[in-house]
C-alpha positions in Angstrom: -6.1 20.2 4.7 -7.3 17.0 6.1 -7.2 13.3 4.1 -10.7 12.5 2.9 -12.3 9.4 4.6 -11.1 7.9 0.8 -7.6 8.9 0.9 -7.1 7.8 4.8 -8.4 4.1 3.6 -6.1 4.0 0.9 -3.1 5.1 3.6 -4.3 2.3 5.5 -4.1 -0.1 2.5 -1.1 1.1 0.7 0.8 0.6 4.2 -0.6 -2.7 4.3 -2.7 -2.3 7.5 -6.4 -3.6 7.8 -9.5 -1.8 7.3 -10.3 0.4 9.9 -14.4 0.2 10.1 -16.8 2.7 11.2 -14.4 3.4 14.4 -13.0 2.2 17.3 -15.3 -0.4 18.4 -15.2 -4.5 19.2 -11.7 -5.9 20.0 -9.8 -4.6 16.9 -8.2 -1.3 15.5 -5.5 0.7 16.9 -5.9 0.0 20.4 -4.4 -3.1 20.0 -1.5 -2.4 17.7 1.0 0.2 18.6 1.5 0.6 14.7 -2.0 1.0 13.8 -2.5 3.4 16.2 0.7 5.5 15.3 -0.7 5.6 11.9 -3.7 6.9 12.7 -1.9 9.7 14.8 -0.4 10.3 11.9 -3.0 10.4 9.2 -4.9 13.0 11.4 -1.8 15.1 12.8 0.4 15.7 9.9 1.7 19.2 8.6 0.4 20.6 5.5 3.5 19.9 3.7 3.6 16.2 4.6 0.0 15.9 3.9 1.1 17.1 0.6 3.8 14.7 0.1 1.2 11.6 1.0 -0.7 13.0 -1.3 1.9 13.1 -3.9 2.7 9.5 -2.7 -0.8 8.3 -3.4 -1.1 10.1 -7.2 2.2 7.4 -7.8 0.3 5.0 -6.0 -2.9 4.2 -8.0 -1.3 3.8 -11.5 1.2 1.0 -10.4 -2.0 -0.8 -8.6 -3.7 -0.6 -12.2 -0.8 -2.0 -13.9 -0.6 -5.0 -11.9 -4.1 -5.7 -12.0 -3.7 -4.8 -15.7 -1.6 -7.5 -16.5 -4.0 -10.4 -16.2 -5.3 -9.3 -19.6 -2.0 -10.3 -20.9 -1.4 -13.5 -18.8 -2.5 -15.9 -21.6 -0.4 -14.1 -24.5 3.0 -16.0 -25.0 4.2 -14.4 -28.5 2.0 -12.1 -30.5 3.4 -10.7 -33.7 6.9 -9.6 -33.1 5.8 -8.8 -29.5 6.6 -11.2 -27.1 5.3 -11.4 -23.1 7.5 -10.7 -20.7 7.0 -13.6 -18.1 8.2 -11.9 -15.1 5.6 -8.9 -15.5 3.6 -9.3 -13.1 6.0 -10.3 -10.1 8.1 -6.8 -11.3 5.0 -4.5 -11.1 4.0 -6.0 -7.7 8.0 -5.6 -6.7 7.6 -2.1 -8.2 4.3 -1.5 -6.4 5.4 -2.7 -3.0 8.3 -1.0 -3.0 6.7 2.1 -3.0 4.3 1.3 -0.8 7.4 0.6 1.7 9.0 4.1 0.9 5.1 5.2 1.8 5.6 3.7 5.5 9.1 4.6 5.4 7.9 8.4 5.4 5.3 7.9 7.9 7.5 6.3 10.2 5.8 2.9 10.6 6.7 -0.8 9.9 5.1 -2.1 6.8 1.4 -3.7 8.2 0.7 -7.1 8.4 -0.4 -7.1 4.5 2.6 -5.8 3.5 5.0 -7.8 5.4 9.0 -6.8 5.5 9.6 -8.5 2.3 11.3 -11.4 3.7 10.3 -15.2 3.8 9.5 -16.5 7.4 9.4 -19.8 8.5 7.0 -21.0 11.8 7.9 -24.2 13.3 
């Protein structure tokens, strides 16, 4: 079983690494990042069962990316009735969704990409 062209994007994106195009052509993609191109060695060569655990990894995936994006329907409710917003919603379901997109590159053996970061705060002087 091989990921659909779908399912190899979403690798790409959930591991925070940029698209990949149409292929391997101009002066980007994996031939210029030792990452990149380790994960796509590894969304083509994988077993079966690790194909399956991706897999697995992506059905957890897409529900926590709809809740964050869910939550800016609730961004302008302070207190409603006796329910009240939490204000820290949205940074814990991106927390929440990035740190399963980390234990996603974890299991693929690569550093989080460059729109994922390392979760840490970097300052360029």
């Amino acid at each position: 079983m091989a990921f659909t062209t779908a399912q190899a994007a979403d690798i790409r994106r959930f591991c925070g690494y940029p698209a990949y195009g149409a292929g391997p052509a101009g002066f980007q993609g994996w031939r210029f990042f030792t990452a990149y191109g380790l994960l796509e060695f590894r969304i083509n060569n994988l077993s079966s069962d690790e194909e399956n655990v991706v897999t697995n990894y992506l059905a957890a995936l897409y529900p926590l990316e709809s809740a964050v994006t869910d939550t800016g329907s609730r961004l302008d409710t302070a207190e409603a009735s006796v329910w009240t917003r939490n204000p820290a919603e949205l940074r814990e379901r991106v927390a929440l969704f990035d740190s399963w997109r980390r234990r996603l590159c974890a299991f693929l053996g690569l550093p989080p990409g460059p729109g994922l970061g390392d979760g840490s705060i970097r300052l360029v002087v």
